[in-house]
C-alpha positions as CSV (number, residue, x, y, z in Angstrom):
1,X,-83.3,67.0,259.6
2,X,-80.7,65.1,261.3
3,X,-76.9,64.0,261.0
4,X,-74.4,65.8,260.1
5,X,-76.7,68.3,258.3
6,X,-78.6,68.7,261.6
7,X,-75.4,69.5,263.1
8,X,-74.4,71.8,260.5
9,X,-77.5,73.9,261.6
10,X,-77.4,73.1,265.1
11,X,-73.6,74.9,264.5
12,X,-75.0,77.8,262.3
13,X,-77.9,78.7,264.6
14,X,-75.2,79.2,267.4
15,X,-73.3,81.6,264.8
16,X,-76.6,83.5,263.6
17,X,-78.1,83.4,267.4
18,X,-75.5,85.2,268.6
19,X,-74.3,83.0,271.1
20,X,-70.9,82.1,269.4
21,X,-69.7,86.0,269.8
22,X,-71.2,86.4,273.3
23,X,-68.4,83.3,274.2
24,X,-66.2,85.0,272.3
25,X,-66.7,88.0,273.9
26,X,-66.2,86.7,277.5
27,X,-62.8,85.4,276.2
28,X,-61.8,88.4,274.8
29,X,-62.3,90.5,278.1
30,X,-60.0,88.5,279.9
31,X,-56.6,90.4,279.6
32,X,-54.2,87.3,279.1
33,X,-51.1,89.3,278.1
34,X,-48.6,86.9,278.9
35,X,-45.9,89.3,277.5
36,X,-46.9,91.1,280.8
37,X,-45.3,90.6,284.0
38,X,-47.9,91.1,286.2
39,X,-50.8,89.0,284.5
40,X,-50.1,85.2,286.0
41,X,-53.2,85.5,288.2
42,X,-55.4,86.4,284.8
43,X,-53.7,83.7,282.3
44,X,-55.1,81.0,285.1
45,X,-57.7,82.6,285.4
46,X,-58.6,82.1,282.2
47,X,-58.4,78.3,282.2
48,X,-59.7,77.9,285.9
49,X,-62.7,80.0,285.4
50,X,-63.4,80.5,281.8
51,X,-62.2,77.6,280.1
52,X,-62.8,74.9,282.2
53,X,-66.5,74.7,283.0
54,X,-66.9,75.7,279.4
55,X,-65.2,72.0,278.4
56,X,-67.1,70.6,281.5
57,X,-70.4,71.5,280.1
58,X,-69.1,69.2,276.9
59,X,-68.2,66.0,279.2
60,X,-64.6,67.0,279.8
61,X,-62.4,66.1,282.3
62,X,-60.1,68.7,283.1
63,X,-56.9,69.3,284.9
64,X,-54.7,72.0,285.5
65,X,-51.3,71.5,285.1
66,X,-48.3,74.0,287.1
67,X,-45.8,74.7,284.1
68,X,-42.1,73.1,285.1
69,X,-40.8,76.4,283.8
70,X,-42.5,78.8,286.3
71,X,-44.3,80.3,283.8
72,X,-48.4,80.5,282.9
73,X,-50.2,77.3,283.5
74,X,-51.8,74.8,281.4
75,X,-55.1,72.6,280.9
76,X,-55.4,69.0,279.7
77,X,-59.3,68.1,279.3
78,X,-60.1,64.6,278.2
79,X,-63.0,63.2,277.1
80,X,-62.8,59.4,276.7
81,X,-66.0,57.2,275.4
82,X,-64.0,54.2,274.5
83,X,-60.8,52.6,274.0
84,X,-62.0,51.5,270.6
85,X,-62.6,54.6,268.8
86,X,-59.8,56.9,267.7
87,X,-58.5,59.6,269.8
88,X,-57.9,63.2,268.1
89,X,-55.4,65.6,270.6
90,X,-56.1,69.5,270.1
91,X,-54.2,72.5,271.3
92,X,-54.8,76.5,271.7
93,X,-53.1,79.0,274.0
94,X,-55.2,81.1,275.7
95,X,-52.3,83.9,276.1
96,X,-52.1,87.5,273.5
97,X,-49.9,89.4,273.0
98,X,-49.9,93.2,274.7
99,X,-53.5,94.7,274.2
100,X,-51.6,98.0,273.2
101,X,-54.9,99.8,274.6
102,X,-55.4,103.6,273.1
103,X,-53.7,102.9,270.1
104,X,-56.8,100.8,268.5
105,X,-58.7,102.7,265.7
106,X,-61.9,104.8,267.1
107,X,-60.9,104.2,270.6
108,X,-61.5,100.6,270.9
109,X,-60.7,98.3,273.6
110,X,-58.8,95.6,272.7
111,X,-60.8,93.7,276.0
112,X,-64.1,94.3,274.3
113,X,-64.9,92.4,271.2
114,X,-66.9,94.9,268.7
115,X,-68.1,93.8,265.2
116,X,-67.9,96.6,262.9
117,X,-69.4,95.2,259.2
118,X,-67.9,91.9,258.8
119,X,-65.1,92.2,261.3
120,X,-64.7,91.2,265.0
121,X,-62.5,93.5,266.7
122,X,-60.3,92.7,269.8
123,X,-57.3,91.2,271.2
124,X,-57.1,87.3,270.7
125,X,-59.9,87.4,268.3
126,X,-57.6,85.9,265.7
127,X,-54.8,84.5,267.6
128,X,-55.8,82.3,269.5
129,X,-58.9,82.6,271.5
130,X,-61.4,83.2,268.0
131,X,-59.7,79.7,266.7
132,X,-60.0,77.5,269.7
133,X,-63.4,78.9,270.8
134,X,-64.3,77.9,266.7
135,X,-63.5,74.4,267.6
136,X,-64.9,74.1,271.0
137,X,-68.7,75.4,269.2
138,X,-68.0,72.4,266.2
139,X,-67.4,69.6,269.1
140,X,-70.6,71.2,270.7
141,X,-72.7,70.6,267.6
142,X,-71.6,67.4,267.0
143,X,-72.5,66.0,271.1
144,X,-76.0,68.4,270.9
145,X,-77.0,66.6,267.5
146,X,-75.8,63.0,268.3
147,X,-75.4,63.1,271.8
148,X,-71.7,61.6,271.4
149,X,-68.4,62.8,269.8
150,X,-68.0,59.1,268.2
151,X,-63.9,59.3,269.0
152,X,-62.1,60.0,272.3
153,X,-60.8,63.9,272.6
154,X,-58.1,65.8,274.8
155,X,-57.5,69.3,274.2
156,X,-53.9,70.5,275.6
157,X,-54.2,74.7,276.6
158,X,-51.2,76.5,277.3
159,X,-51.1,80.2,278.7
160,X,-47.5,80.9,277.3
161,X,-47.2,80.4,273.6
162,X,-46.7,84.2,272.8
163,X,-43.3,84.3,274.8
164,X,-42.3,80.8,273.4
165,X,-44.1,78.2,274.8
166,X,-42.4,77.9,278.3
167,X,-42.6,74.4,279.4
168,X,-44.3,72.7,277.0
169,X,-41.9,70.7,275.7
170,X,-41.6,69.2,279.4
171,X,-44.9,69.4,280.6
172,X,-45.6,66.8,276.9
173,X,-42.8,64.6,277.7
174,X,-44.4,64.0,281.6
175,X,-47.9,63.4,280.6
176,X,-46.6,61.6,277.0
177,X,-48.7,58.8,278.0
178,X,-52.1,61.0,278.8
179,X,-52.0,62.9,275.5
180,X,-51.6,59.7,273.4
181,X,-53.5,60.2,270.1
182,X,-54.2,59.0,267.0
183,X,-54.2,62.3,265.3
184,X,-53.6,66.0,265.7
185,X,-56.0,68.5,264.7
186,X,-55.6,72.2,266.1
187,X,-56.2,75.7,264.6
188,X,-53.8,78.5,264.8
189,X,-52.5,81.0,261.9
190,X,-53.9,82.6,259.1
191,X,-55.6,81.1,255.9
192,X,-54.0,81.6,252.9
193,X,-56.7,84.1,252.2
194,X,-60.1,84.5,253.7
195,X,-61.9,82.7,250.6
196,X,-59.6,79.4,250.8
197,X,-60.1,77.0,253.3
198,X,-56.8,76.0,254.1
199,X,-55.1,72.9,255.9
200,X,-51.0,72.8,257.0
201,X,-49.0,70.2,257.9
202,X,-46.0,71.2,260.0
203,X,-44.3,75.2,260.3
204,X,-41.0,76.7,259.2
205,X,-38.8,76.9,262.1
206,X,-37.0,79.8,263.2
207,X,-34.0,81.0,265.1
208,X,-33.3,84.3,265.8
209,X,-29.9,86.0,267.3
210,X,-28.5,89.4,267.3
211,X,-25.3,90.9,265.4
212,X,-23.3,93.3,267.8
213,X,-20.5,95.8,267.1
214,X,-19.1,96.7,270.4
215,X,-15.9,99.4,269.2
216,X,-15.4,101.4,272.5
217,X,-17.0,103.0,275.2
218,X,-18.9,106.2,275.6
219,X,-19.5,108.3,272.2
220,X,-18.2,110.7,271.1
221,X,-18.2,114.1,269.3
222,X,-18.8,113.7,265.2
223,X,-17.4,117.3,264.1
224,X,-13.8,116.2,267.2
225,X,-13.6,112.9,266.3
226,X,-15.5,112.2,262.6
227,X,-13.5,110.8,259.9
228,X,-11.1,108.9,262.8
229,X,-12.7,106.5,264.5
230,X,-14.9,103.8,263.1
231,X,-18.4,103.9,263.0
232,X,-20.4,101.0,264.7
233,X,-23.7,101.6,262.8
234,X,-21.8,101.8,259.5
235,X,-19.9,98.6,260.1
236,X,-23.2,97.0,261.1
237,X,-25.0,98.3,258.1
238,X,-21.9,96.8,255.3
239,X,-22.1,93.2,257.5
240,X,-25.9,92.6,257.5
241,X,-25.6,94.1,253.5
242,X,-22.6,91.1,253.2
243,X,-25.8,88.6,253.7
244,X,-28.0,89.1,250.8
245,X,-28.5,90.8,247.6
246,X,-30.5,94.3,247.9
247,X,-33.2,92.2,246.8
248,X,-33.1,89.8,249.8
249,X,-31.5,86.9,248.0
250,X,-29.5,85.0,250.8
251,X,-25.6,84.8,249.9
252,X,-24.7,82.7,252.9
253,X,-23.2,79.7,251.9
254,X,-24.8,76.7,253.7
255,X,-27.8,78.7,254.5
256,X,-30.3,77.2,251.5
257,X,-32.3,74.2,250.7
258,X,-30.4,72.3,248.2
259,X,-34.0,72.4,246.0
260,X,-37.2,73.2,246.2
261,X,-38.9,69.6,246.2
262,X,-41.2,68.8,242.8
263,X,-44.0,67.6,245.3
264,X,-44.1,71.2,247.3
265,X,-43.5,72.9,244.0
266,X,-47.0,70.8,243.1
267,X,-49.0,71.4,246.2
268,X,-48.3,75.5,246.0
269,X,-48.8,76.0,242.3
270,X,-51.5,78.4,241.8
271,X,-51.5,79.1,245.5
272,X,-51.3,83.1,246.2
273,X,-50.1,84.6,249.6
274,X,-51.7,87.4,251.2
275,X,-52.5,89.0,248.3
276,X,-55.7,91.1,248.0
277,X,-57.8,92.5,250.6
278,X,-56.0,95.0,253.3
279,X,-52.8,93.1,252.9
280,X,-49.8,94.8,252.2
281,X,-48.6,94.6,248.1
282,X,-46.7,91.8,247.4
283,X,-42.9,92.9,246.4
284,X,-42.4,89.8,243.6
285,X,-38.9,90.8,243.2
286,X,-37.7,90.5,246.3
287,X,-36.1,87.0,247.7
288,X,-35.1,83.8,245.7
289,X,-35.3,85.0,242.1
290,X,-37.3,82.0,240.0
291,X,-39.9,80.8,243.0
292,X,-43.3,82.1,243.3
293,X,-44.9,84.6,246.7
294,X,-46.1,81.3,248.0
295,X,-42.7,79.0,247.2
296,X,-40.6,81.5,248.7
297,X,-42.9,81.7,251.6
298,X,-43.6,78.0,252.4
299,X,-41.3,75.9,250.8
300,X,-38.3,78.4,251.3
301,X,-35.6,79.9,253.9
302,X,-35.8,83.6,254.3
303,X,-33.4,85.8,256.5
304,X,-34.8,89.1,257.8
305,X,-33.3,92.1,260.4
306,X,-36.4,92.7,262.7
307,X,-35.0,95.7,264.3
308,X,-31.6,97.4,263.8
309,X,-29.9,100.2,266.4
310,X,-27.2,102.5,266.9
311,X,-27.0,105.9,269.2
312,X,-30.7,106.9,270.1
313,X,-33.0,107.0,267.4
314,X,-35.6,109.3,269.4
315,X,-32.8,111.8,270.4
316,X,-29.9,112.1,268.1
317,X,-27.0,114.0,269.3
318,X,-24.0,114.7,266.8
319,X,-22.0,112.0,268.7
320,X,-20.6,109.0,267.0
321,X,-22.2,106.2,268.8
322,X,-19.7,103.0,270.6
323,X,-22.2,100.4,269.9
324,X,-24.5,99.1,266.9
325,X,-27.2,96.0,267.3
326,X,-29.1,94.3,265.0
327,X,-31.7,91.3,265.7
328,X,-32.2,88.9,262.7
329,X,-34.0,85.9,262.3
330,X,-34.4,82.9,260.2
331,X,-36.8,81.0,258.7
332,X,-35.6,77.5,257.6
333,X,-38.0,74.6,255.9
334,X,-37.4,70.9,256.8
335,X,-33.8,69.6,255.0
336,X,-31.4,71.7,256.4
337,X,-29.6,71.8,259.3
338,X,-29.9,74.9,261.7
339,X,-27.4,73.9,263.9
340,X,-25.2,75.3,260.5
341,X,-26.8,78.3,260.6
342,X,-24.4,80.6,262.8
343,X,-21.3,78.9,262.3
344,X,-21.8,79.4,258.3
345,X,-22.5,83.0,259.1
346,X,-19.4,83.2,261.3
347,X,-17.1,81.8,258.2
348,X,-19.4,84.2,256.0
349,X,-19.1,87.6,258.2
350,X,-14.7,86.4,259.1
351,X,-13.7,85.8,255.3
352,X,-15.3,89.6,254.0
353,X,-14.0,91.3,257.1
354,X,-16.2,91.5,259.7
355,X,-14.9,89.4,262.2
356,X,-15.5,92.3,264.6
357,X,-19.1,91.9,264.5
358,X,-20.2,89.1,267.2
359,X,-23.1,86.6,266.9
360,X,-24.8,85.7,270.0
361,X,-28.1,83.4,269.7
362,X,-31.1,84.6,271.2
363,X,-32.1,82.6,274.3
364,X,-36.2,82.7,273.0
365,X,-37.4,82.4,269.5
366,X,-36.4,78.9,268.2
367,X,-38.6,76.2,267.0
368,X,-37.6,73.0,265.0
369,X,-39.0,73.0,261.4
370,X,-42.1,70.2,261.0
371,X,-43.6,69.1,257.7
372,X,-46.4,65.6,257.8
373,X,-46.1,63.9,254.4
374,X,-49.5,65.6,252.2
375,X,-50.0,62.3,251.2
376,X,-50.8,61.0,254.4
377,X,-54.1,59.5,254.7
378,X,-55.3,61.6,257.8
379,X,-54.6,64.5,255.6
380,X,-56.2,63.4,252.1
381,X,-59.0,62.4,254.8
382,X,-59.5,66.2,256.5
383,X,-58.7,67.4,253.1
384,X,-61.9,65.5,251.6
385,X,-64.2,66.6,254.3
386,X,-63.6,69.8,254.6
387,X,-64.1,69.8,250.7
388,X,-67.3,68.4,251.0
389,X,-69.1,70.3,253.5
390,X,-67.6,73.8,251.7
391,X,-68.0,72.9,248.1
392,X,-64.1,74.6,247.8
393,X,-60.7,73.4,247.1
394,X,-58.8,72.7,249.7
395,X,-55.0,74.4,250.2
396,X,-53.1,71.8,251.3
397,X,-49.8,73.7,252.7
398,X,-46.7,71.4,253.5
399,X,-46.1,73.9,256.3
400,X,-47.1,77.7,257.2
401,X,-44.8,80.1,256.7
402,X,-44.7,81.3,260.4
403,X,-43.5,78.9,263.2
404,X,-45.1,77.1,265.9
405,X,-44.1,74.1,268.4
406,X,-45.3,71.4,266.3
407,X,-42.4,69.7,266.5
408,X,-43.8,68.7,270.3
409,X,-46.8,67.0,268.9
410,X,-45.0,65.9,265.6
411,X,-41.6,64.4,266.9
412,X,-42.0,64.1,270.8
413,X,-45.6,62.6,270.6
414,X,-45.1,60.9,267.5
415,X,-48.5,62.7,265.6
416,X,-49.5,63.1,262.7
417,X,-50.6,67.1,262.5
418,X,-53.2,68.5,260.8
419,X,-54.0,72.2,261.2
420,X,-56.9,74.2,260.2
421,X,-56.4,78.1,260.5
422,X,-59.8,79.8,260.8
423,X,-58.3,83.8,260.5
424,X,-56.6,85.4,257.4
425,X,-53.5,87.3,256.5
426,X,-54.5,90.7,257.1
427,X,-55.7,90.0,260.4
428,X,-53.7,92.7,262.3
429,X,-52.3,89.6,264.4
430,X,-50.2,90.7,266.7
431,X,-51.2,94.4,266.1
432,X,-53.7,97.0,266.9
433,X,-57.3,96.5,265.6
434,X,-57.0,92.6,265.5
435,X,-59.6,91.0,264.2
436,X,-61.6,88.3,263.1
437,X,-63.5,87.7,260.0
438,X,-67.4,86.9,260.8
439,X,-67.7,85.1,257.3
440,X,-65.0,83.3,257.8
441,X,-65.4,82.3,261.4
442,X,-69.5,81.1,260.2
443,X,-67.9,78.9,257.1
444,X,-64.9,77.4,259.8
445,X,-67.6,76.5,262.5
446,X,-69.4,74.8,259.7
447,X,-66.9,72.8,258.2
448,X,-65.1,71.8,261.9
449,X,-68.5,70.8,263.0
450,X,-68.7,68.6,259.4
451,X,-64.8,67.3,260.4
452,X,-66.0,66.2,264.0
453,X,-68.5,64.4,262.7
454,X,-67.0,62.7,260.0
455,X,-63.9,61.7,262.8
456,X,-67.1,59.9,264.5
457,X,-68.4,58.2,261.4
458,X,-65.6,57.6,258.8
459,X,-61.8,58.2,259.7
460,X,-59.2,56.9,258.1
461,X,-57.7,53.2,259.1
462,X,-56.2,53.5,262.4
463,X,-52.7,54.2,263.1
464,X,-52.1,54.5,266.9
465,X,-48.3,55.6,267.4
């Protein structure tokens, strides 16, 4: 056997062998919580000690980068075979989220990846650390079975994307020239569902902020005072009920696509959302009344209050409370113009009453929102491989739901992005008992080993930026 069917093997035995989890288990063990104050020393070493020499052993180059920001570092590995052949970028973060130990199911470590049936439990399993080390095993394939990648690679790690990406916005713009590619190709986020092999272009952006309602200091006595003086929770409550319907539809004027484009409406028909499985049930009345789970998820903007406050929840007294918090985000599509977002909520919140109720934008928590044209012919490209070597339609998502900085790679580097999520929506991402799916992460090694090696043999017509 040889070609790409040799290295479909070559990629399988490392699956069946064991070897693919024993990586993955080295990974896992490495505490990166970058949420954490005190882990600096582990997110480097994670790229000094863990991820470089594994990249090495696969004719990397490899640099560590200080982040401009102060924050966790980052790793740019390059390998270049010639000026010729196209050159693909790729991206991960090394960095979890808090491992939330003794709260996992049956006592399990989040540090210690164990497979239970066909899941693979432990922190970073899914997000990120499962994906990347996917696409590392598919580019080792692909050299072990032809002894050459056929295109140039450099794969970008950052240590910070789980507290917003610190610095990689500037650390892009000052080695601009060093990550110039052809073509972006990363893996992060869920699958639409763990059957679909899924492909999306760009992510919904977001912007979060708080609503405060400050009324006066200290509280004071409900059964002294009750009935006289406002009510900061209350007032909070009426405001953030001022925004949408009690079925979630938005009622912010300005705050709306003006439609739902016919060629998104195309791409998501027939395409179901987290539905099935150990997801949670789909509430199909709730949002934009006429769109469908996956319109109102992808092709949509959504508002939400994350977490809402007033007095203390853990230890009521029979006080009225001075103060009342909520924090909200949105999730915005490409079209409209966030910069609008809190001033239209300002007019919204002033002209029913609540001008008492202040807005203040959260310093973390924005990104841009991305979306490549589907028609592009890197994407009809990746779409067509990964078709081939799965025997399964391909979901071709404009954008995922969630966000991510892809507008770094998509506006500042000028790429097109392709990205090809190897985890699923009940995941437990960002949860206890994270996990990810052993079928899944056999049928994704597969069909990025198939991908690598079609890059090296028959990519689209060049298109260097």
């Amino acid at each position: 056997m040889t070609g790409k069917p040799a290295a479909r093997e070559c990629v399988t035995a490392y699956f069946d062998g064991g070897r693919f989890a024993e990586d993955l288990a080295r990974r896992v063990a490495i505490p990166t919580e970058s949420q954490a104050s005190d882990r600096a020393g582990v997110l480097r070493s994670y790229l000094e000690n863990e991820i470089r020499p594994s990249l090495e052993r696969l004719g990397f180059t490899c640099t560590l980068l200080e982040n401009p920001a102060g924050a966790g570092e980052f790793l740019i590995a390059e390998r270049n075979e010639d000026v010729t052949l196209p050159t693909v970028l790729s991206y991960g973060h090394g960095d979890v989220v808090l491992g939330m130990e003794g709260k996992w199911s049956d006592g399990r470590s989040p540090w210690k990846l164990t497979r239970i049936g066909d899941r693979m439990y432990g922190r970073g399993t899914a997000d990120n650390k499962g994906q990347h080390s996917i696409n590392f095993g598919a580019l080792n394939a692909v050299l072990q079975t032809r002894g050459k990648l056929g295109f140039n690679c450099k794969i970008l790690i950052e240590t910070g994307e789980e507290v917003g990406s610190p610095g990689l916005r500037a650390i892009c713009e000052r080695e601009r020239e060093r990550l110039r590619a052809d073509i972006f190709i990363a893996s992060d986020g869920p699958r639409v569902n763990a059957e679909r092999p899924t492909i999306f272009l760009g992510a919904r952006g977001a912007l979060n902020f708080d609503l405060i309602v400050n009324l006066r200091e200290g509280a004071h006595h409900s059964g002294n005072w009750g009935g006289a003086l406002a009510n900061p929770g209350i007032v909070l409550a009426h405001a953030l009920a001022s925004i949408t319907t009690a079925r979630g539809k938005i009622l912010v004027d300005g705050w709306l696509p003006p439609e739902l484009p016919a060629r998104i409406r195309e791409l998501l028909r027939g395409v179901t959302i987290g539905e099935g499985g150990d997801g949670p049930k789909i509430d199909p009345e709730w949002g934009e009344r006429g769109l469908t789970t996956a319109e109102k998820v992808i092709g949509w903007n959504t508002f939400e209050t994350l977490a809402f406050v007033t007095g203390n929840p853990e230890r009521p007294v029979n006080a009225i409370p001075p103060t009342a918090r909520a924090h909200c985000a949105m999730r915005f599509v490409v079209g409209v113009d966030p910069d609008g977002f809190l001033p239209a909520l300002r007019r919204h919140l002033d002209d029913r009453g609540f001008a008492g109720v202040e807005i203040r934008r959260t310093e973390k928590g924005y990104f841009p929102a991305t979306r490549l044209d589907p028609d592009h012919p890197w994407v009809r490209w990746a779409a067509d491989s990964i078709a081939a070597s799965t025997g399964k339609d391909v979901v071709v998502l404009p954008n995922l739901g969630g966000s991510l900085p892809n507008d770094i790679f998509a506006t500042l580097l000028g790429l097109p992005t392709i990205w090809i999520p190897h985890s699923y929506p009940a995941c437990s991402q960002h949860a206890v008992d994270e996990h990810l799916l052993a079928p899944v992460a056999r049928e994704a090694l597969r069909l990025m080993t198939a991908l690598f090696w079609d890059l090296g043999e028959t990519p689209p017509a060049r298109a260097r930026s």
